[in-house]
Backbone as a chain_set.jsonl record, in Angstrom:
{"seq": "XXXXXXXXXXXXXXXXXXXXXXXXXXXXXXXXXXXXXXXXXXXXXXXXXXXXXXXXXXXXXXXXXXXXXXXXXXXXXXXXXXXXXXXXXXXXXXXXXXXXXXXXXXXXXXXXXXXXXX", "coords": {"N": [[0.851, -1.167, 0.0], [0.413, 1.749, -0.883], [1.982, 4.496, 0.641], [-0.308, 7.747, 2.441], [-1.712, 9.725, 0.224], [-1.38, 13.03, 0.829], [-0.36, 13.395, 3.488], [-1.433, 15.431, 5.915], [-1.015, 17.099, 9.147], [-3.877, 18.037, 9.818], [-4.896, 14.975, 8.624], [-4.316, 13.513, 9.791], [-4.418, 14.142, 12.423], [-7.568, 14.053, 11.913], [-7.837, 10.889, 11.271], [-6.998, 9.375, 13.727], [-8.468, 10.648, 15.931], [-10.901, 9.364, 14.573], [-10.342, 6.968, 14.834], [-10.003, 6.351, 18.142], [-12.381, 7.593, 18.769], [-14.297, 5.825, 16.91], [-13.186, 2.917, 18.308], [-14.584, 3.378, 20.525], [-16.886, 3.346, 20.606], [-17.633, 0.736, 19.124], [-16.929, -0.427, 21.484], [-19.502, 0.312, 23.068], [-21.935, -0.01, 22.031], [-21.361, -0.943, 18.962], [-20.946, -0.333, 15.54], [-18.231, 1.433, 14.728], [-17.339, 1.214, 12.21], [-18.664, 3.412, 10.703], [-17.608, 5.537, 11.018], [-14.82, 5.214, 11.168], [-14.115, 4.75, 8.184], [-15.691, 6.923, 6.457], [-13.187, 8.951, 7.464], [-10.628, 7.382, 6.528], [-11.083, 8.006, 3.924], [-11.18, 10.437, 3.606], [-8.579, 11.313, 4.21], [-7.167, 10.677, 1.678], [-6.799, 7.725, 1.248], [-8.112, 5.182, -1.534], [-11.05, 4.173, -2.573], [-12.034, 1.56, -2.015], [-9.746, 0.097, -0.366], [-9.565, 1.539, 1.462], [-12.507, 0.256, 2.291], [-11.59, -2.288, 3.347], [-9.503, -1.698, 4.984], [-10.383, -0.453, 7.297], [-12.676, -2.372, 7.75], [-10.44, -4.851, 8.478], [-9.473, -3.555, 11.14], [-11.364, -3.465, 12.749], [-12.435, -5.921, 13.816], [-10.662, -7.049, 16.074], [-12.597, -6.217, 17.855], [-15.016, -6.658, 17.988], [-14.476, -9.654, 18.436], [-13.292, -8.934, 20.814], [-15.923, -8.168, 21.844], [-17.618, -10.641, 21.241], [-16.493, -12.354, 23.38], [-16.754, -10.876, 26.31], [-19.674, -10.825, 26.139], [-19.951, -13.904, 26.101], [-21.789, -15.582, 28.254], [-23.895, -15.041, 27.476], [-24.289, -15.919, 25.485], [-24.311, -18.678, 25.23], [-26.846, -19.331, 25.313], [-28.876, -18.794, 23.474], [-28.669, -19.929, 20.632], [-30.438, -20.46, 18.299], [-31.085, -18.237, 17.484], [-28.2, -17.279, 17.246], [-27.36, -18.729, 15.167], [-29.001, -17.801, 12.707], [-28.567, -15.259, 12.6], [-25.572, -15.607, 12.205], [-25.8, -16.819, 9.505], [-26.831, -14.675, 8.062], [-25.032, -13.06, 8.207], [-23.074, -14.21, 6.874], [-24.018, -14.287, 4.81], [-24.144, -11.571, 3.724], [-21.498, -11.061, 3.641], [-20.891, -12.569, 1.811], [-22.046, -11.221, -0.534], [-21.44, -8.498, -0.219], [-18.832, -8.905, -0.63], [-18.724, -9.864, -3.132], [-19.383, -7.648, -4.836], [-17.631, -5.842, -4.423], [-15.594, -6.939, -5.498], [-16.061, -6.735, -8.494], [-16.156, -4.231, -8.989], [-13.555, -2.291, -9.589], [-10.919, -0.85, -8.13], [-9.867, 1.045, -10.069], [-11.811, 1.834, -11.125], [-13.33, 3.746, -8.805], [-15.836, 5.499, -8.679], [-18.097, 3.903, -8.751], [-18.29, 2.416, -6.812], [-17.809, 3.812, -5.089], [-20.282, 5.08, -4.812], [-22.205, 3.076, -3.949], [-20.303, 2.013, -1.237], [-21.982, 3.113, 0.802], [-24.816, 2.145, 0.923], [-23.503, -0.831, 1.628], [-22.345, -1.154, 3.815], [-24.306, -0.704, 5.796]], "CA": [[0.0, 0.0, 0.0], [1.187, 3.369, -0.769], [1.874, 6.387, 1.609], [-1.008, 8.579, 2.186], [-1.072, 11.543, -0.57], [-1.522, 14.465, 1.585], [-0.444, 13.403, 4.764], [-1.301, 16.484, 6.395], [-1.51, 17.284, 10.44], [-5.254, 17.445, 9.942], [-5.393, 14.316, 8.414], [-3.614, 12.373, 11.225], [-5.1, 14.723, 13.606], [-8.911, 13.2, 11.516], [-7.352, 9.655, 11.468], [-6.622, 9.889, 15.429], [-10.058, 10.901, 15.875], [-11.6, 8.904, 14.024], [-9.977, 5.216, 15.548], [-10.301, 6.345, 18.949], [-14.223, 7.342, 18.35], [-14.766, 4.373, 16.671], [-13.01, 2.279, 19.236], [-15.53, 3.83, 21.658], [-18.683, 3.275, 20.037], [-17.705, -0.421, 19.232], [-17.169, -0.974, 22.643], [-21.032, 0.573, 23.499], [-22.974, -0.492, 20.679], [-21.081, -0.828, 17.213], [-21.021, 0.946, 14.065], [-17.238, 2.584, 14.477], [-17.381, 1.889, 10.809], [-19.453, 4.952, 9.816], [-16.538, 6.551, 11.355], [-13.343, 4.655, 10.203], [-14.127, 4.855, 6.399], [-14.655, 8.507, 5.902], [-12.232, 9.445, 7.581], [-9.528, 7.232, 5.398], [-11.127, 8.079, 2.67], [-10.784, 11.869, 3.854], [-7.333, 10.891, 4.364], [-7.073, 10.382, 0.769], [-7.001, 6.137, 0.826], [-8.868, 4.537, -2.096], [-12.4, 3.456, -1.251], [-11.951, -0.208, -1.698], [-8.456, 0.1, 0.504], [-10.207, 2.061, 2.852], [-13.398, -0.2, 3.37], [-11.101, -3.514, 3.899], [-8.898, -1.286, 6.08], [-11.59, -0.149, 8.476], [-12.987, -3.655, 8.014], [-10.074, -5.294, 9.615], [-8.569, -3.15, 12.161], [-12.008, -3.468, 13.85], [-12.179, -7.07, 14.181], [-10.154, -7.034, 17.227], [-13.56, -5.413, 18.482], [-15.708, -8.059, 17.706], [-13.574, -10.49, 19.402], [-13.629, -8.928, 22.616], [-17.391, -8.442, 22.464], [-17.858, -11.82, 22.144], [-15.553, -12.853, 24.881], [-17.402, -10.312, 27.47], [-21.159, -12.256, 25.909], [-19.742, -15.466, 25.995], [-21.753, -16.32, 28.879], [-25.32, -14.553, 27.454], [-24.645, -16.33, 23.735], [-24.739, -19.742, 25.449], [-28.755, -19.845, 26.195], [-29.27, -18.525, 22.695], [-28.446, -20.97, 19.803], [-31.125, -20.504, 17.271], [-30.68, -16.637, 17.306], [-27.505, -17.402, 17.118], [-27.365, -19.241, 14.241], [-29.874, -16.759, 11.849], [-27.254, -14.36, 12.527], [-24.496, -15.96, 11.214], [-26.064, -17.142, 8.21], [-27.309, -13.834, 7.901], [-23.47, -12.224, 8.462], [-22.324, -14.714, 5.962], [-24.424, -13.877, 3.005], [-24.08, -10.044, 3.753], [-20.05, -11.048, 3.429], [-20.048, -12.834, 0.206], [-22.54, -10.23, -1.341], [-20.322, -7.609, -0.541], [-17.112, -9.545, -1.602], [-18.403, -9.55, -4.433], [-19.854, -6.292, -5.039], [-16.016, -5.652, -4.463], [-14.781, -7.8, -6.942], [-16.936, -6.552, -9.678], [-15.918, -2.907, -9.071], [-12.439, -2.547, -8.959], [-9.871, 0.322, -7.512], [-9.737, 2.254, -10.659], [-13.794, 1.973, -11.104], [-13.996, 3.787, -8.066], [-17.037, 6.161, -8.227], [-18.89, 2.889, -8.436], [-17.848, 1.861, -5.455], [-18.024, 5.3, -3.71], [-21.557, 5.403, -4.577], [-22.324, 1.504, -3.697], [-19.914, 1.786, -0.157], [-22.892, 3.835, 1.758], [-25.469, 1.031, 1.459], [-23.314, -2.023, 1.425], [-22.129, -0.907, 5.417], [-25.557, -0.729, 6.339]], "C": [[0.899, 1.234, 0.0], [0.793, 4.061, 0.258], [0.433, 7.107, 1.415], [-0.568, 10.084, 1.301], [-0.65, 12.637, -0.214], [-1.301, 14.083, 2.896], [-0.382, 14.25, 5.841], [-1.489, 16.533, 7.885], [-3.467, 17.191, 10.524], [-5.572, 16.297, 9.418], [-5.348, 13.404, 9.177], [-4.661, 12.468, 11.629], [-6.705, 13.866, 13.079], [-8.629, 11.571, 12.024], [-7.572, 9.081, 13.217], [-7.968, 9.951, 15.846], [-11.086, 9.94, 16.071], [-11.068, 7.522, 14.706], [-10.156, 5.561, 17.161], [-11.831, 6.785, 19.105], [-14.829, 6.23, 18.047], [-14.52, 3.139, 17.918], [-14.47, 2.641, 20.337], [-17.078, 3.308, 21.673], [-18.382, 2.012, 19.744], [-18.019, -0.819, 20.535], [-18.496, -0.823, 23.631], [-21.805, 0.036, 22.637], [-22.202, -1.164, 19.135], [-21.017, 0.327, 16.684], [-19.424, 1.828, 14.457], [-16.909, 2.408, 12.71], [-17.413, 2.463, 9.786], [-18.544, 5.823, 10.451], [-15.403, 6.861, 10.798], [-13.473, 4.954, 8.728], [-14.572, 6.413, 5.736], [-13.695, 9.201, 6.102], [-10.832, 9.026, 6.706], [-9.993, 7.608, 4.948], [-10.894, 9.761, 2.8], [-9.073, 11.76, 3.514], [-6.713, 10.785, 3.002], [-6.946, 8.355, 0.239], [-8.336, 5.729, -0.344], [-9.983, 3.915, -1.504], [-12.433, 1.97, -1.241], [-10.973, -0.751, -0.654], [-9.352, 0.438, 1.283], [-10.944, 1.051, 3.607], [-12.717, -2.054, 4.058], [-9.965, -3.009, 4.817], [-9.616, -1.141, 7.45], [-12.301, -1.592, 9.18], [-12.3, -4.541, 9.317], [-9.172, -4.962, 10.782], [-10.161, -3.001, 13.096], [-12.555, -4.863, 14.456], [-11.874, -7.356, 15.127], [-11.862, -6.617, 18.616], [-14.595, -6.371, 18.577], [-15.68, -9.171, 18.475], [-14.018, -10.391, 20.38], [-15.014, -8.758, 22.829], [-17.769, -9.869, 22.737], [-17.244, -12.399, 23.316], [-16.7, -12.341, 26.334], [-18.74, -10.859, 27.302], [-20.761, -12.942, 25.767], [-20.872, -16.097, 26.764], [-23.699, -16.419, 28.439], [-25.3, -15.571, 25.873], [-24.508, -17.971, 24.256], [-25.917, -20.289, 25.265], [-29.036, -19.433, 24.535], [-29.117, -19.019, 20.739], [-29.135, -20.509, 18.753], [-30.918, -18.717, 16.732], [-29.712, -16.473, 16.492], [-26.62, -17.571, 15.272], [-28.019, -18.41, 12.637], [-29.01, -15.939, 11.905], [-26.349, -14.282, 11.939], [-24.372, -16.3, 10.224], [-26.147, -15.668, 7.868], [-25.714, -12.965, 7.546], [-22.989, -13.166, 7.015], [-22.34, -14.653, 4.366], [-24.346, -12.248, 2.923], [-22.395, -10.503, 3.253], [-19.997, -11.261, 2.315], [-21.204, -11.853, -1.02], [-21.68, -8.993, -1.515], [-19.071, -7.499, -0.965], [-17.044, -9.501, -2.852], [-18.962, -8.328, -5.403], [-18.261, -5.666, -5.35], [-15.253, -5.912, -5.391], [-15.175, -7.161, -7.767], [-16.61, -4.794, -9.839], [-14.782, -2.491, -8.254], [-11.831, -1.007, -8.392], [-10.088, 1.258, -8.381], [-10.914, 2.766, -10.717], [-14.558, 2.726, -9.681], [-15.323, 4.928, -7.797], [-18.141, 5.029, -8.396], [-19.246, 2.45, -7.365], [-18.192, 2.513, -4.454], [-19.797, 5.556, -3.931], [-22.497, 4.178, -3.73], [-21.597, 1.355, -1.694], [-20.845, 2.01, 1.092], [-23.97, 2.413, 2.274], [-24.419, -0.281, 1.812], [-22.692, -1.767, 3.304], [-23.422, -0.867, 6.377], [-26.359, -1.989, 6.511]], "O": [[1.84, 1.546, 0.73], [-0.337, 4.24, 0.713], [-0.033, 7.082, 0.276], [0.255, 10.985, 1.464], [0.282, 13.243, -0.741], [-2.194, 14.488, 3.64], [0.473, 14.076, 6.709], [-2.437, 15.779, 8.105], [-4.119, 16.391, 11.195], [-6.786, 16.156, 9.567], [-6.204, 12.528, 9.298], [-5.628, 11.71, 11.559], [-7.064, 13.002, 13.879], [-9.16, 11.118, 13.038], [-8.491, 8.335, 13.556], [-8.468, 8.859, 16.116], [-11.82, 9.669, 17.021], [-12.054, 7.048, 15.27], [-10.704, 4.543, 17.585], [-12.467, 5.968, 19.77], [-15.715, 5.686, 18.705], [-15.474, 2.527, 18.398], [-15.199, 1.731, 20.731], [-17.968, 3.028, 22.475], [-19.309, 1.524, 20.39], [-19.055, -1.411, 20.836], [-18.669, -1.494, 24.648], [-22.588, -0.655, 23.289], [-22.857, -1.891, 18.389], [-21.021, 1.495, 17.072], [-19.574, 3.05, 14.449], [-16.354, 3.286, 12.048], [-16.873, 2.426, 8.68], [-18.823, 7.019, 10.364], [-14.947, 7.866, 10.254], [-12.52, 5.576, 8.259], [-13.995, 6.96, 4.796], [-13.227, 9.992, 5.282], [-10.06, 9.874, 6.259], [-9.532, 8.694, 5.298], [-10.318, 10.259, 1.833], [-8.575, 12.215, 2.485], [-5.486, 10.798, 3.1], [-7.014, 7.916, -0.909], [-9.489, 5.98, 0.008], [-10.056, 3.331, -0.423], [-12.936, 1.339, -0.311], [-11.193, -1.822, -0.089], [-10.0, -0.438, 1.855], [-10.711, 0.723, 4.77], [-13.242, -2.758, 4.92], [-9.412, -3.892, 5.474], [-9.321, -1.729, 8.49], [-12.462, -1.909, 10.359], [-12.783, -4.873, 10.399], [-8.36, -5.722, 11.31], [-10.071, -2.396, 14.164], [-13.091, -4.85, 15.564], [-12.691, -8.139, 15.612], [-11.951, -6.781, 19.833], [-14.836, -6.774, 19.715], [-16.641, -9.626, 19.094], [-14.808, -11.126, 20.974], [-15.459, -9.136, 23.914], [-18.109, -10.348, 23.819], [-17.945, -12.943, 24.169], [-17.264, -13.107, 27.116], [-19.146, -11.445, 28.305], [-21.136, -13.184, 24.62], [-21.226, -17.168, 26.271], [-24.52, -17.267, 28.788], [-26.355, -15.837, 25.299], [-24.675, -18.661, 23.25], [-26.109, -21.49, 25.079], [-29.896, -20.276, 24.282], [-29.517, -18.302, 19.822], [-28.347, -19.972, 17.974], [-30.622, -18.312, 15.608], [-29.783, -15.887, 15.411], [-25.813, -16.931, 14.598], [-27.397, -18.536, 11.582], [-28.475, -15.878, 10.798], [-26.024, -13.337, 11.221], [-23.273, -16.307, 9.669], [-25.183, -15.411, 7.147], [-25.567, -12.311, 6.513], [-22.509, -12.5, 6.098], [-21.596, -14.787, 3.394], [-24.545, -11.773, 1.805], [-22.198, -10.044, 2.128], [-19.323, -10.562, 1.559], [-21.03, -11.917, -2.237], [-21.284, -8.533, -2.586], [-18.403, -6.581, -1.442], [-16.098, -9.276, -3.608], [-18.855, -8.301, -6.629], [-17.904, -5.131, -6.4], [-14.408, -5.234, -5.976], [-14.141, -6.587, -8.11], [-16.896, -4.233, -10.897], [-14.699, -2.331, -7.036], [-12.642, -0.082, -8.335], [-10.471, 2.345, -7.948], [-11.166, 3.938, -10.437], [-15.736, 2.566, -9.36], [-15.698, 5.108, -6.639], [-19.261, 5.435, -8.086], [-20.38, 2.132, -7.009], [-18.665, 2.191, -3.364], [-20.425, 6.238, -3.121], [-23.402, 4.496, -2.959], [-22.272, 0.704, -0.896], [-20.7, 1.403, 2.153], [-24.012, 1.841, 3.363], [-25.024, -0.86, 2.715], [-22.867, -2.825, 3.908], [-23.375, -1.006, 7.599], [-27.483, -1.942, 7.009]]}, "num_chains": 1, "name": "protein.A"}
């Protein structure tokens, strides 16, 4: 991955921001997503870079939620389960939404990134 273009003090300073916000709001509810990805993309990062950047530097977040519900996602199995099917076809729809509209194609993408996070 290349250097950011403009790596300017406000873009850090956004960057900075923007991962400790997000961090925050994962750890209450979710969604630091709608945080992480304009801000790279402010940042100048490509929007396909961006949304698999944002993607997995919040993973770690995920993780530890389940860990702290480990003990509430026991009793709940069938829930459970609808969920993850549910997570799994949202993944390979958007994988390949991805595929199909590549790096250079990106006002496709930039118009397409809004819903496909939702």
């Amino acid at each position: 991955m290349e250097p950011l273009p403009h790596a300017s003090l406000l873009s850090w300073s956004m960057l900075l921001a923007a991962s400790i916000a997000a961090g925050a709001a994962n750890a209450l509810a979710g969604g630091g997503m709608f945080l992480v990805f304009p801000a790279l993309l402010f940042a100048g990062v490509a929007p396909v870079a961006a949304n698999a950047t944002a993607t997995f530097v919040l993973i770690p977040g995920g993780y530890a939620s389940t860990w702290v519900y480990r003990d509430r996602l026991k009793r709940r199995w069938r829930f459970q389960t609808i969920m993850a099917l549910t997570s799994v076809l949202g993944a390979f729809l958007g994988s390949e939404l991805l595929l199909r509209t590549s790096s250079t194609n990106s006002p496709t993408w930039s118009r397409t990134s809004c819903w496909a996070q939702l």
